[in-house]
C-alpha positions in Angstrom: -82.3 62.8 144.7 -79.7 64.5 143.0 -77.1 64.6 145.8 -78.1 60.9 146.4 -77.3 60.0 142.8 -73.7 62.1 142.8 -72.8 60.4 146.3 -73.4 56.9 145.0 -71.4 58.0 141.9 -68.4 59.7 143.6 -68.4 56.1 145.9 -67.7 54.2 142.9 -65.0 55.9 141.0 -62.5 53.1 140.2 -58.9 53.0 141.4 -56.3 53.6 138.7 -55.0 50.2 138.5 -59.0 48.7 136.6 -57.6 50.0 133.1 -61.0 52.1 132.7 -60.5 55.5 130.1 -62.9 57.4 132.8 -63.0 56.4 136.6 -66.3 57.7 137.1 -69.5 55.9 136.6 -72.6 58.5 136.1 -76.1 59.0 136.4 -78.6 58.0 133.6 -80.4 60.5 131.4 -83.6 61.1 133.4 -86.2 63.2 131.4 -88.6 65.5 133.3 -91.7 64.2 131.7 -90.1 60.0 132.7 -92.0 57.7 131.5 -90.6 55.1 134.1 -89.0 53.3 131.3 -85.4 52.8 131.6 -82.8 51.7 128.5 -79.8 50.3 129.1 -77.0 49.8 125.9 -73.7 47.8 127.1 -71.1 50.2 127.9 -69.5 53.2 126.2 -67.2 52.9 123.2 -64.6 55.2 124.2 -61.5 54.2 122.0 -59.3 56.6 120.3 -60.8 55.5 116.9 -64.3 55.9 117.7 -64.4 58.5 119.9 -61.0 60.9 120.3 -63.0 64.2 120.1 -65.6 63.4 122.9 -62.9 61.6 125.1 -60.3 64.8 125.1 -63.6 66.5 126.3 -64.7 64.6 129.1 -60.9 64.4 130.7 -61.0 68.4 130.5 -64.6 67.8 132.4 -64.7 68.2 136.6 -66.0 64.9 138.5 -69.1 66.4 138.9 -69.3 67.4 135.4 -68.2 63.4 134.0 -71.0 62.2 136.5 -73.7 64.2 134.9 -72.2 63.3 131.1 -75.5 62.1 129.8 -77.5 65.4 130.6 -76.9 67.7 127.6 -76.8 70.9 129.7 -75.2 69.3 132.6 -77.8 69.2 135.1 -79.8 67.1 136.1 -83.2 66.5 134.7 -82.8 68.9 132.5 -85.4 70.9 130.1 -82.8 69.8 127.1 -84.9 67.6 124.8 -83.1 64.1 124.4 -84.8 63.3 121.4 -82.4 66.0 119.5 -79.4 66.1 121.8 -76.6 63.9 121.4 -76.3 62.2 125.2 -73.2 59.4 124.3 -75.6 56.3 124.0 -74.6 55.8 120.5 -77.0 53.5 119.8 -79.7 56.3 121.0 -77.6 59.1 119.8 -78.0 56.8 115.9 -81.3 57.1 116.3 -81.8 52.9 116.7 -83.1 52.8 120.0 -85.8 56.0 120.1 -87.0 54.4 116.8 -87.4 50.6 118.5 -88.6 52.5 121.8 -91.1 54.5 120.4 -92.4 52.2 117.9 -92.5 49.4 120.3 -93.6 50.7 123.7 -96.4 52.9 122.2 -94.6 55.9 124.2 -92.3 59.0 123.6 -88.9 58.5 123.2 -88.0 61.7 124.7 -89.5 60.7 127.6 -87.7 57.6 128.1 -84.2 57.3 130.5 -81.2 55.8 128.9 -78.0 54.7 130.1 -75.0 51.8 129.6 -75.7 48.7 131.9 -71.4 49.0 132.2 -70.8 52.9 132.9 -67.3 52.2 132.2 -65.5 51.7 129.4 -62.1 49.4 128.7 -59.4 50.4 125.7 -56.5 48.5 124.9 -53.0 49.3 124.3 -53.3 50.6 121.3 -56.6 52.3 122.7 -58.7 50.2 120.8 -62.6 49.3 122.3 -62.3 46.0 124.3 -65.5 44.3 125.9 -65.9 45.4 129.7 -63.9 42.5 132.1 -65.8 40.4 134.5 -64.8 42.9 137.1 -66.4 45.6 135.2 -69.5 43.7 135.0 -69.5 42.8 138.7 -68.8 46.7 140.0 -71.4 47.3 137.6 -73.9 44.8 139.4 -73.3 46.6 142.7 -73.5 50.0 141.2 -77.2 49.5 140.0 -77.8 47.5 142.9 -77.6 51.0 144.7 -78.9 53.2 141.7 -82.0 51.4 141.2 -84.1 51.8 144.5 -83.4 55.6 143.9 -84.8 55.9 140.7 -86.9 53.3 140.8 -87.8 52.2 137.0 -90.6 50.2 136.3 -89.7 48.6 133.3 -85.8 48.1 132.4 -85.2 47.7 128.5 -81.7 45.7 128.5 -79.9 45.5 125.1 -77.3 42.9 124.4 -75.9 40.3 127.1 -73.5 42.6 129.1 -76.2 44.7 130.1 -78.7 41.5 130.3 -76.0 40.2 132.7 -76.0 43.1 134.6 -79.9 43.1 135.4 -80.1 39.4 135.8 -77.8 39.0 138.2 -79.1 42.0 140.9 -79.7 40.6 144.1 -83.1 39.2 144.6 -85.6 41.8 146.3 -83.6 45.4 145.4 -85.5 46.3 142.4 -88.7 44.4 141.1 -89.8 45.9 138.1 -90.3 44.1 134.7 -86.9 43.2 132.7 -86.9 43.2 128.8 -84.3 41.6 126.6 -83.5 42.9 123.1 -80.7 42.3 121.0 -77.5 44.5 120.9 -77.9 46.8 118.0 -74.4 46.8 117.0 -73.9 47.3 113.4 -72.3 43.5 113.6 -75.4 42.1 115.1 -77.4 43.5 112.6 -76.0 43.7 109.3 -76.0 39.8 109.4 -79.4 39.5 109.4 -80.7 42.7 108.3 -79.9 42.3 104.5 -81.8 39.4 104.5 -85.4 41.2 104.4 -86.7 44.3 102.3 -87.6 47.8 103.8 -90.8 48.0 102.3 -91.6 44.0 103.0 -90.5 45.2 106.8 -92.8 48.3 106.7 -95.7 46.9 105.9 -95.9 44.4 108.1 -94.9 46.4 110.9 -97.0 49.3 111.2 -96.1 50.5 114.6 -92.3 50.9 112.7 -93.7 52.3 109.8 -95.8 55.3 111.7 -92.8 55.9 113.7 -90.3 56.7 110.7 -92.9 58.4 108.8 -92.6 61.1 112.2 -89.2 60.3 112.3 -87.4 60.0 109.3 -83.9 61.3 110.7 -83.8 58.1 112.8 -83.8 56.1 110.6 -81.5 58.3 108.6 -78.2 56.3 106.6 -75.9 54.9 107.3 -77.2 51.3 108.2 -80.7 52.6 107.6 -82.0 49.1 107.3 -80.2 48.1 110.7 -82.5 50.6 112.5 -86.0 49.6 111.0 -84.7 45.7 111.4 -84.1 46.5 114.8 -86.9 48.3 115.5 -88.8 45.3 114.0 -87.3 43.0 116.6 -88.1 45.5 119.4 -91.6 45.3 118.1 -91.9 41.4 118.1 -90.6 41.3 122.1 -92.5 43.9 123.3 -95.3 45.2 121.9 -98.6 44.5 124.4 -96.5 43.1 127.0 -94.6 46.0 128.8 -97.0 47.8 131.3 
């Protein structure tokens, strides 16, 4: 499967000329131990402000090397644990997505897959984060079109409307597993609704949450501490029961 993956990768590095920071797409973490649940953030924030550090490292990277980005040792399905390895999901890496994941889907977090629905990401001028064109959407629709019968996920977690996009609009028939929406959880998103409810009110009606940061504690760890239990609240609400 590997060589399959890296093929389909190499056959979609973009032309100069689509404005992307890295041409190559890549291959979503993939745990040994895969629970057949796949999560997919928007795209990668790689603008000079965010991110200057980890982008100077993956131009010095090999093709090969960009395409497995996501796999903390650099090879596929690696022993690495995800769960305490920064991948560049930020909103995994934060610690927001293995709290709503493993709170809500009753499962382990590090034996989930993640990935950006847009493995792609679109700066600016002045090399600020810009949301991923149409065109990056549409090259991203083909790209899982082709991933996804490989890997073949049972459940897709989308979260926010880029990657929604991106799994709604597959063509009919090439992957027919079940398709979860959550929302984005961008510290915009949240914040404006997040402030609005107490931690403790949150934890005690949500139980599942509550277990989860009591194991957990560094994922839910500040900043925007009450983002991450809010979210993982939300997470519970969609999904909980209703995944298998």
């Amino acid at each position: 499967m590997e060589s399959k993956l890296f093929k389909i990768c190499t056959d979609n590095i973009l032309p100069p000329n689509m404005n992307v920071v890295i041409p190559e797409p890549y291959v979503p973490y993939i745990p040994n131990e895969w629970n057949e649940i796949l999560v997919l953030a928007e795209a990668q924030n790689l603008s000079k402000s965010r991110s200057d550090q980890y982008v100077r490292k993956l131009k010095s990277m090999s093709t090969e090397e960009r395409i497995f980005r996501l796999f903390p040792d650099g090879r596929f399905r690696c022993a690495a644990q995800v769960v305490t390895s920064n991948i560049g999901v930020h909103p995994w890496d934060d610690g927001s997505l293995k709290l709503a994941i493993e709170s809500a889907c009753g499962t382990k977090a590090e034996n989930t897959a993640v990935s950006n629905a847009v493995p792609w990401s679109q700066v600016d001028e002045n090399e600020n984060n810009i949301t991923p064109s149409w065109e990056l959407i549409s090259r991203s629709i083909k790209f899982w079109e082709k991933l996804l019968p490989l890997i073949v996920p049972k459940h897709i977690i989308s979260c926010g409307k880029k990657a929604q996009r991106v799994i709604d609009d597959l063509s009919n028939g090439l992957w027919t597993g079940k398709h979860s929406r959550l929302r984005l959880p961008s510290r915009a998103a949240m914040s404006r609704v997040s402030s609005m409810f107490s931690e403790k009110d949150l934890l005690s009606r949500y139980e599942e949450v509550k277990k989860v940061v009591e194991r957990h504690p560094e994922w839910a760890e500040k900043p925007y501490r009450q983002n991450k239990i809010f979210f993982a609240c939300h997470a519970v609400s969609r999904l909980k029961g209703n995944w298998e």
